[in-house]
C-alpha positions as CSV (number, residue, x, y, z in Angstrom):
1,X,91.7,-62.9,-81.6
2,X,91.8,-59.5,-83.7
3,X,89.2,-56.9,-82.4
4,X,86.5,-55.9,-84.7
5,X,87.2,-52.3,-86.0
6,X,84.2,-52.1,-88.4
7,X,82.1,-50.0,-85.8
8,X,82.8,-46.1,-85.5
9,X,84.6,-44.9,-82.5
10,X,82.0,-42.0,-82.1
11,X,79.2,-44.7,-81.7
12,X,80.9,-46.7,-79.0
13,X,81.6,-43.3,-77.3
14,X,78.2,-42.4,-77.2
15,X,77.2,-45.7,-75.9
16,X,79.7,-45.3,-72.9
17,X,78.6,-42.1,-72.0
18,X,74.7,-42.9,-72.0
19,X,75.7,-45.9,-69.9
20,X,77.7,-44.2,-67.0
21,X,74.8,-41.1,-67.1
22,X,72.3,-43.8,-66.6
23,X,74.5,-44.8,-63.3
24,X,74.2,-42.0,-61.3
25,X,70.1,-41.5,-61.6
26,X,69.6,-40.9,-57.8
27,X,69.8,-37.4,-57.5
28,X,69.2,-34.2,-54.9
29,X,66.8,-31.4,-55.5
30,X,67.0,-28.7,-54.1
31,X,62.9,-27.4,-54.3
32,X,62.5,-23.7,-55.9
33,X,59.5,-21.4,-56.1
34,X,56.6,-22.4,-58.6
35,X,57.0,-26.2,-58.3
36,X,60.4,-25.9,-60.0
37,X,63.7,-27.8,-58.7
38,X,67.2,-27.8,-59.8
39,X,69.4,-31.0,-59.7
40,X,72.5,-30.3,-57.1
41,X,74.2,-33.7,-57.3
42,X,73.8,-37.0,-58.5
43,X,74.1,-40.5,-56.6
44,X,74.8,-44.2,-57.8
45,X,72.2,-45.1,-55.0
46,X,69.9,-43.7,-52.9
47,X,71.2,-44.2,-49.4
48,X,74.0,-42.2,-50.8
49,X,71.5,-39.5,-51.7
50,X,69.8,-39.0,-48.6
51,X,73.2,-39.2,-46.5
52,X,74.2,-36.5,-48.3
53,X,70.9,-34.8,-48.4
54,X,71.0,-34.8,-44.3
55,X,74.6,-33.2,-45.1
56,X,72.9,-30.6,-47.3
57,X,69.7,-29.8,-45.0
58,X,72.5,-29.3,-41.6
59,X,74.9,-27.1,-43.9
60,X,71.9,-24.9,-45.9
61,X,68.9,-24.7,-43.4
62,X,67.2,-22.2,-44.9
63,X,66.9,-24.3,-48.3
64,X,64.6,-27.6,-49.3
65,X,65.9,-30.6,-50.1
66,X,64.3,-33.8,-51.8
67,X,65.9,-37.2,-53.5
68,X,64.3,-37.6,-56.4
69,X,65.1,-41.0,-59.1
70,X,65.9,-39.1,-62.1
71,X,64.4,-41.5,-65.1
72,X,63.8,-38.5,-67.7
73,X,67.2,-37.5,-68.3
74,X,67.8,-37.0,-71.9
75,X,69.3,-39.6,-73.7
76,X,72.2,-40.0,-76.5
77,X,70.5,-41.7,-79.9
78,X,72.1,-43.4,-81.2
């Protein structure tokens, strides 16, 4: 069966990109001052999150951690 080439290539791009970012929406925190955070990795699950989180907190003791599900991430329009 032929393949259907009347789409644009950019559009199916975009699609596989917003779908592997919406993969890895577990993610680690590390907490800041002023109730601000910044994302230092992202996780397909959240047991991966925390195991790595623990990893984290015994490497950097002096710094916060928390796993946070990540569900405002900008997304590609398509």
């Amino acid at each position: 069966m032929p393949e259907n080439t009347d789409y644009k290539a950019s559009k199916s791009d975009n699609q596989a990109i917003a779908y592997k970012e919406r993969l890895n929406s577990w993610a680690i925190a590390r907490l800041l001052p002023n109730t601000q955070r910044e994302i230092v990795a992202r996780f397909r699950s959240r047991s991966d999150a925390e195991g790595y989180m623990r990893h984290l907190s015994q490497e950097r003791a002096n710094a916060s951690y928390m796993v946070v599900f990540d569900c405002q991430r900008q997304e590609v329009v398509i």
